[in-house]
PAMIKE-252316 format. One record per residue (C-alpha): z, y, x; residue in three letters; residue number from 0. Coordinates in nm, 2 decimals, always signed. Example, Ala and Ser with C-alpha at 12.3 -4.5 7.8 and 13.67 -1.06 7.14 Angstrom:
BEGIN
{{+0.78; -0.45; +1.23}; "ALA"; 0}
{{+0.71; -0.11; +1.37}; "SER"; 1}
//
This chain:
BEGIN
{{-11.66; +3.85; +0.77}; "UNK"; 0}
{{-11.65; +4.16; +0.58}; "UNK"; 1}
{{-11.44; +4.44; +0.60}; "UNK"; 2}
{{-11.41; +4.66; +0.28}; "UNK"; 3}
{{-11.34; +5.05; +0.35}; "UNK"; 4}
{{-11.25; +5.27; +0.02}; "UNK"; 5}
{{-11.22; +5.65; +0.02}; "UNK"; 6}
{{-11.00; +5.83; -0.19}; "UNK"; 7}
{{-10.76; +6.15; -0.26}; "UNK"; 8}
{{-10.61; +6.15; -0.59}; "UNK"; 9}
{{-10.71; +5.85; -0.73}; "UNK"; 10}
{{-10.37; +5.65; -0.74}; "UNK"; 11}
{{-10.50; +5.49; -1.12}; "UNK"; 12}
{{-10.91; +5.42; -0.97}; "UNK"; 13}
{{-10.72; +5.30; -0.65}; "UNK"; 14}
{{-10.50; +5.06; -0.84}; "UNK"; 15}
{{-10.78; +4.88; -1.05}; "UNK"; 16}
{{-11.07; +4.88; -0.72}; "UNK"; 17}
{{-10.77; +4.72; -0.53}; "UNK"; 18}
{{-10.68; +4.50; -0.82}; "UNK"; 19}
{{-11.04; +4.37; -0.87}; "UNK"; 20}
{{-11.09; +4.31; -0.49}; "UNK"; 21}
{{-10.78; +4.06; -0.41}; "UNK"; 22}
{{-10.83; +3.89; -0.77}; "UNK"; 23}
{{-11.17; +3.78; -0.75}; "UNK"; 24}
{{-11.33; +3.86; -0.41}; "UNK"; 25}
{{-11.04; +3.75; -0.19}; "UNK"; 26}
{{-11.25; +3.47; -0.02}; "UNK"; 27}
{{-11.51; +3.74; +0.08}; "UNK"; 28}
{{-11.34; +4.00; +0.25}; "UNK"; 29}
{{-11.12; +3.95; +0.52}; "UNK"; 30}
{{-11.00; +4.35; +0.51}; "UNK"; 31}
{{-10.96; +4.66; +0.34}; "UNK"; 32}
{{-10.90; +5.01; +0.48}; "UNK"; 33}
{{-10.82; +5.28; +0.24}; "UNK"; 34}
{{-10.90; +5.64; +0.43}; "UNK"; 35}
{{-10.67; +5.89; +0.19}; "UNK"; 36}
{{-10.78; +6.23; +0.24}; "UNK"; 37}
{{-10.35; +6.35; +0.21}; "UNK"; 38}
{{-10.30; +6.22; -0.15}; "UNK"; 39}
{{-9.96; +6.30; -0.40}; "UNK"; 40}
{{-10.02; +6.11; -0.62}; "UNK"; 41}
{{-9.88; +5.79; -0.48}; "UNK"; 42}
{{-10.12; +5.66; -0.33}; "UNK"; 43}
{{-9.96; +5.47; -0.05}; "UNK"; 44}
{{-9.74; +5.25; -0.26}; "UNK"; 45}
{{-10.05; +5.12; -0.46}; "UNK"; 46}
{{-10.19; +5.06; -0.08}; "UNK"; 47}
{{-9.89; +4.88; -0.01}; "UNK"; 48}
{{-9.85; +4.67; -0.35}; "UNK"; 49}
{{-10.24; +4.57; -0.24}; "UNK"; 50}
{{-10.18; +4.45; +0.06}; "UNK"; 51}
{{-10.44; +4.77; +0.20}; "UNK"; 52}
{{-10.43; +4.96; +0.52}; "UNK"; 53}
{{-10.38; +5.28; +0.49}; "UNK"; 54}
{{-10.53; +5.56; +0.71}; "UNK"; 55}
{{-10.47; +5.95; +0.61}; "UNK"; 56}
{{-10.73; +6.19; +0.74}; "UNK"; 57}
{{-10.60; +6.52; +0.71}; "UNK"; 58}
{{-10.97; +6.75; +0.79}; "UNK"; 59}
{{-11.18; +6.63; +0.53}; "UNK"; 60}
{{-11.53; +6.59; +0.60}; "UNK"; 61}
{{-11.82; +6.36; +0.46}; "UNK"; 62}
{{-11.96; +6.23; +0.76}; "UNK"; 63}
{{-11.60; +6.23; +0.92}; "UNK"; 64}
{{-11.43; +6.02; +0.73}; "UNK"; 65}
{{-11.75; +5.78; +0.71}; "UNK"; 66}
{{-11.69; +5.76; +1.07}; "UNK"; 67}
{{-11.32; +5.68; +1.01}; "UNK"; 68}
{{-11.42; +5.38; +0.79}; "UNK"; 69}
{{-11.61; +5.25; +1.06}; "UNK"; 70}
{{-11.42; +5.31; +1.36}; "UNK"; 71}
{{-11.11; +5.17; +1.15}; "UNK"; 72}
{{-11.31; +4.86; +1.03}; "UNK"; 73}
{{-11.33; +4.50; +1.29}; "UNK"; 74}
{{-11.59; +4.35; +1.14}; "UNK"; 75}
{{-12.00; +4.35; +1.20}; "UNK"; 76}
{{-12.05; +4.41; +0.77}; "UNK"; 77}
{{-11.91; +4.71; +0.67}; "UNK"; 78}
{{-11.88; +4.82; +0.26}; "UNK"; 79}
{{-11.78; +5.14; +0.16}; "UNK"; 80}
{{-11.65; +5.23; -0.18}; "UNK"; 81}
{{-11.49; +5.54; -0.33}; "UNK"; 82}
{{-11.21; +5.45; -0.54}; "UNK"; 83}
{{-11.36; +5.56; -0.85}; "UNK"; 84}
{{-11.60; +5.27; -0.76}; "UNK"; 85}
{{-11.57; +4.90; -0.82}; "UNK"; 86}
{{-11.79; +4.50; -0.78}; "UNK"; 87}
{{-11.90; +4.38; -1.09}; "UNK"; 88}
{{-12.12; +4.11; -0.99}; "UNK"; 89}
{{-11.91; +3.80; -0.89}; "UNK"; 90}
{{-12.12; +3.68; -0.61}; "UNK"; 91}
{{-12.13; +4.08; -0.48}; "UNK"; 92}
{{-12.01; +4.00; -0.12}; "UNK"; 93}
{{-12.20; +3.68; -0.11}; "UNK"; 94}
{{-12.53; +3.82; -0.15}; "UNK"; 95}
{{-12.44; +4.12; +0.11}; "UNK"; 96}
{{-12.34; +3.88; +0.36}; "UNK"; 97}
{{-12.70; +3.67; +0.28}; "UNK"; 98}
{{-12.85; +4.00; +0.31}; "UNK"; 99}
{{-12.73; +4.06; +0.66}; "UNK"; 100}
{{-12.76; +3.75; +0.78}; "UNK"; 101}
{{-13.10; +3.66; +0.69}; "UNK"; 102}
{{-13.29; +4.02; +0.91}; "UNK"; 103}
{{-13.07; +4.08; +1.19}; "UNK"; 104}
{{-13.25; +4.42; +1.18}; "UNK"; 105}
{{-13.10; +4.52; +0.91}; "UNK"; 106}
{{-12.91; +4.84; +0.92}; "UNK"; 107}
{{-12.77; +4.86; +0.57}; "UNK"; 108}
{{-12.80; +4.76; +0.21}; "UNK"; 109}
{{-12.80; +4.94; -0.08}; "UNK"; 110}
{{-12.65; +4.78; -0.42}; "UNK"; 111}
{{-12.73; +4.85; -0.78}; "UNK"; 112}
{{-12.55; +5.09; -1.02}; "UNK"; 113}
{{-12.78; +5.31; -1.21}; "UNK"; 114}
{{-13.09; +5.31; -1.41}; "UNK"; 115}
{{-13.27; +5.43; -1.08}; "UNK"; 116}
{{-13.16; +5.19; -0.84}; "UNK"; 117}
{{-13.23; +4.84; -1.10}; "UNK"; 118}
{{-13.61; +5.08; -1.13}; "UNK"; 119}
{{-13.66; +5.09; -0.78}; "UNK"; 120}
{{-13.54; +4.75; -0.67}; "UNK"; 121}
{{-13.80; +4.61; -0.95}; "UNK"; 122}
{{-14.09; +4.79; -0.79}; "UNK"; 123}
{{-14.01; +4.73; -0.48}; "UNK"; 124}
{{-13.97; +5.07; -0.36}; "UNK"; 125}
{{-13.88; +5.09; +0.02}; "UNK"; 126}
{{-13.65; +5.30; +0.22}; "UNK"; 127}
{{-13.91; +5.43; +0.47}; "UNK"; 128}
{{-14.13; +5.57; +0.19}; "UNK"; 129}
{{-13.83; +5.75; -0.01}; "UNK"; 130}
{{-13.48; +5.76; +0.21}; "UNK"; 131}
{{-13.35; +5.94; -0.08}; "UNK"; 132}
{{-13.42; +5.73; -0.35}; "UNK"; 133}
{{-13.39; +5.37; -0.16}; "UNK"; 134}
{{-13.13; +5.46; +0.11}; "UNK"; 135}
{{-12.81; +5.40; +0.15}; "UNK"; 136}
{{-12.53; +5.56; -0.11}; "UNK"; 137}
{{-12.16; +5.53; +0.05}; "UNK"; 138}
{{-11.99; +5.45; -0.28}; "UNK"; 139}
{{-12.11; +5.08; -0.31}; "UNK"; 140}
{{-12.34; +5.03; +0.02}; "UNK"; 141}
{{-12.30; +4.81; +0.32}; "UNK"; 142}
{{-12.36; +4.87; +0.68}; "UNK"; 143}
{{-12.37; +4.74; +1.03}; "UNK"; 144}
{{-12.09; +4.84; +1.26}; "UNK"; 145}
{{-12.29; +4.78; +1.52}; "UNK"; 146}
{{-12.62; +5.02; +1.46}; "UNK"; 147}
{{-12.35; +5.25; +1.41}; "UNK"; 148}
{{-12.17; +5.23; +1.75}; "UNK"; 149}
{{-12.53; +5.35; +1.84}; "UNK"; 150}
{{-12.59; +5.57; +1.60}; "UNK"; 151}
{{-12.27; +5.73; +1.46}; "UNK"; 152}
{{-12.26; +5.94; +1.13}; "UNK"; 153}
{{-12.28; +6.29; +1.16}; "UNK"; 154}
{{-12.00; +6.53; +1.07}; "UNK"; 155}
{{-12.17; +6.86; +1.11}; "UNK"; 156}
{{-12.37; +6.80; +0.71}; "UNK"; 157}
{{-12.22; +6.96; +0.43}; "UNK"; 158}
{{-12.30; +6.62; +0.25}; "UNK"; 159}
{{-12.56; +6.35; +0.20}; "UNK"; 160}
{{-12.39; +6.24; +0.52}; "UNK"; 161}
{{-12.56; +5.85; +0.37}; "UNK"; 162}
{{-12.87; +5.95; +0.34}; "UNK"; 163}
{{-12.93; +6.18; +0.66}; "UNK"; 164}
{{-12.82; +5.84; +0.83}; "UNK"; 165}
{{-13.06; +5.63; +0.67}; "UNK"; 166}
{{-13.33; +5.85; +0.76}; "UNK"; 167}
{{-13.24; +5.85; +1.12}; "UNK"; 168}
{{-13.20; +5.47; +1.18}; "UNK"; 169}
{{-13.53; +5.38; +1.01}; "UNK"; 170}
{{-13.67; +5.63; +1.26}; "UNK"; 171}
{{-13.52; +5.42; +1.48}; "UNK"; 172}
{{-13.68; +5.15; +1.39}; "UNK"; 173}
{{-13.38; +4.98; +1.13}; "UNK"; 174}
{{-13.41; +4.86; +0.83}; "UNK"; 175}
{{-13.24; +4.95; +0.55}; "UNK"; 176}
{{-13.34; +4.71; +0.18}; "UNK"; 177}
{{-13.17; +4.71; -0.17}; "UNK"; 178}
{{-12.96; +4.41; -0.27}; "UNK"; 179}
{{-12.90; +4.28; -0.63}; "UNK"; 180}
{{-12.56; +4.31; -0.60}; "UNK"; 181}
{{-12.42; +4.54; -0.92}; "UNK"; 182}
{{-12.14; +4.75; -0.89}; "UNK"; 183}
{{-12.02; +5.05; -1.12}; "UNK"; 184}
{{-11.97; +5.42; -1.03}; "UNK"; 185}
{{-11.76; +5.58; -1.29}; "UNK"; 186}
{{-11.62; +5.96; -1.19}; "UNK"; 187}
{{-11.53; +6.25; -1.43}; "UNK"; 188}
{{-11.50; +6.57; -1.22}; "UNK"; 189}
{{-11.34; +6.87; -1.33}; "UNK"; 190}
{{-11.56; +7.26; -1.36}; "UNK"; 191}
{{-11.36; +7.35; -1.01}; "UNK"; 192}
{{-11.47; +6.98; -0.86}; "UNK"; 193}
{{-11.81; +7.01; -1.01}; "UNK"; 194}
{{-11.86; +7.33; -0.79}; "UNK"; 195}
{{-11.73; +7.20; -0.49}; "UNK"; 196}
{{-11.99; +6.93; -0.48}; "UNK"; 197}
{{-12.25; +7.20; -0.64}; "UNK"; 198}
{{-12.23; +7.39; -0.29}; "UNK"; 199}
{{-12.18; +7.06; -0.06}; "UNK"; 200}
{{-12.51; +6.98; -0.26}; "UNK"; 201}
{{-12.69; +7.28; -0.21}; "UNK"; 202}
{{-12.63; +7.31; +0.17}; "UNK"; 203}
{{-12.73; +6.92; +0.21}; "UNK"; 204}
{{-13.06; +6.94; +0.01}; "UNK"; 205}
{{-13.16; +7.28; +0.22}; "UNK"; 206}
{{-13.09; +7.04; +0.57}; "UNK"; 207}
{{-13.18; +6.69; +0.49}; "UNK"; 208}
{{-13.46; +6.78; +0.23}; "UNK"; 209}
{{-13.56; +7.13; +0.29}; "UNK"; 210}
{{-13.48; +7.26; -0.06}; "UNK"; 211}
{{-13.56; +7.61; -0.11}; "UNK"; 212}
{{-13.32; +7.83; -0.27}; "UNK"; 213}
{{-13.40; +8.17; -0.42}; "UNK"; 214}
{{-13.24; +8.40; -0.67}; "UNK"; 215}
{{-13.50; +8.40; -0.93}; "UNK"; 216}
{{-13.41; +8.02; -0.98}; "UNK"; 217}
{{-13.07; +8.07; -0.97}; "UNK"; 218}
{{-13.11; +8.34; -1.24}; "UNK"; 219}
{{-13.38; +8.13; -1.38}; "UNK"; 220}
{{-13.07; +7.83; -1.42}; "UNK"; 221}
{{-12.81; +8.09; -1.58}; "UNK"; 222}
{{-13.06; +8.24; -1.88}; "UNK"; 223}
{{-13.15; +7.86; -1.95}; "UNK"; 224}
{{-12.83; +7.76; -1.96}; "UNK"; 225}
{{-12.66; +8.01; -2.16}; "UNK"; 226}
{{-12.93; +7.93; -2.38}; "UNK"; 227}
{{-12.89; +7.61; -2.45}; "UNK"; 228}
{{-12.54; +7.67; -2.49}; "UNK"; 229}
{{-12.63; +7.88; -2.78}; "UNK"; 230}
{{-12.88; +7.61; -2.96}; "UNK"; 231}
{{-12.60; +7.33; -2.84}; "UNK"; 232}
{{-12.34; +7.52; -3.02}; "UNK"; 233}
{{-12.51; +7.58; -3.32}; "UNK"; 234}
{{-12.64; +7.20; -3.39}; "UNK"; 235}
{{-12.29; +7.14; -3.36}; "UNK"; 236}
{{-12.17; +7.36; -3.66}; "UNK"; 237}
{{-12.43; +7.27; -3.84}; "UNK"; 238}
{{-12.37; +6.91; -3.81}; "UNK"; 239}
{{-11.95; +6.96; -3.83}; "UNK"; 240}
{{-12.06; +7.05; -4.20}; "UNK"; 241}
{{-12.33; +6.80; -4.28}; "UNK"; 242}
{{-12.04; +6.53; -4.19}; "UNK"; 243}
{{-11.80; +6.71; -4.39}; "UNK"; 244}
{{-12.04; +6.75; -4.68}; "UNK"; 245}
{{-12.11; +6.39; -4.66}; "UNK"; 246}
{{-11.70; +6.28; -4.64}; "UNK"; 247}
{{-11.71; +6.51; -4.96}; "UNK"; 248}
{{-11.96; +6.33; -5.14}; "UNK"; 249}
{{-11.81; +5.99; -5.02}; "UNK"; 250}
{{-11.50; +6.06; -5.12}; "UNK"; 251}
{{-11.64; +6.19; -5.48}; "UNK"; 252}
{{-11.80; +5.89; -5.55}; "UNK"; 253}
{{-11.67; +5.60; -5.30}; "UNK"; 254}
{{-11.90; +5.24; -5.30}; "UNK"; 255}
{{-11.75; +4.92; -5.45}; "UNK"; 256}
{{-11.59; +4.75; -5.21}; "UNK"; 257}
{{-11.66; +4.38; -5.10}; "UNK"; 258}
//
């Protein structure tokens, strides 16, 4: 069976419609699901409790930490982690997961399709071992095997990419780690003071997973370039604000027959 494990703060609306899609049309799939809240006001819990979900509140946030959570919480072998602002779309989604698993007992994980680049790389057949990043795994809408994890636990000591510094050190352990064609749909809007939280998660987890340099001509590089297109961006959209207006003027002046 297949335990589902969704991680949220905030998200009560997300929460409602993940939850919502999961016992309407996947109940024969999953035989759990484990909502890790990271102290959410928003109320949260009730949706949990309308749902029929298990809560668990994790109060020291930390990627890799509350990844471990979702396993340690979770009693089955398949393990699929979403972030509420995540949901299935295809209807056989848990099906082909389950196939995926139990066809290579060596398999460590699966990853599922959401963007342009996953359906790209799935197509040509681009495998984890060659590009971790790219083909492995993504914990909003990937599976995983408790099991390899017993063994190999996540680490909580990465700023983030907690996913993929764990694919790359299971298929150095021999695991395998494939895509599967199973579609879900990521859909987030952060705001400026999220979007620079996960800037400096980002920046600290590309330095120790990849080895992304930083230096301060880039960064300066980055903030000329971008007050620059700010500029250009700004004025295509004064000048187009009065082309439609010109255009309205003229419609309105002399309007079409109508049908």
């Amino acid at each position: 069976m297949i335990s589902v494990v969704i991680r949220t703060k905030n998200q009560k609306d997300a929460l409602s419609f993940l939850l919502g899609n999961l016992t309407r049309r996947y109940v024969d799939d999953i035989d759990e699901i484990i909502v890790v809240d990271n102290l959410s006001t928003d109320g949260s819990d009730q949706i949990c409790k309308d749902y029929g979900a298990r809560l668990v509140t994790i109060e020291n946030f930390s990627y890799g930490g509350s990844a471990n959570i979702a396993a340690r919480e979770s009693r089955n072998d398949i393990v699929v982690i979403f972030s509420a602002h995540s949901y299935p779309v295809s209807h056989d989604f848990f099906k082909l997961i389950k196939q995926g698993f139990e066809g290579n007992k060596n398999l460590a994980g699966l990853r599922c399709l959401h963007s342009t680049n996953d359906y790209r790389a799935y197509i040509t057949d681009l495998k984890a071992k060659e590009n971790p990043n790219r083909a492995g795994l993504i914990f909003s809408g990937s599976a995983f095997r408790r099991s390899v994890w017993e063994k190999h636990p996540f680490r909580e000591d990465v700023a983030t990419f907690e996913d993929k510094e764990w694919s790359k050190r299971v298929l150095e352990a021999g695991y395998e780690i494939e895509f599967v064609p199973a579609i879900f749909h990521y859909e987030i809007k952060r705001s400026r003071k999220q979007e620079f939280f996960r800037f400096k998660n980002d920046m600290v987890g590309n330095y120790q997973l990849w080895h992304k340099e930083v230096s301060l001509l880039a960064a300066s590089n980055g903030v000329v370039a971008t007050i620059f297109w700010l500029k250009i961006g700004f004025i295509k959209d004064v000048w187009y604000a009065i082309k439609r207006y010109l255009h309205t003027f003229k419609f309105v002046v002399n309007k079409p027959k109508k049908f």
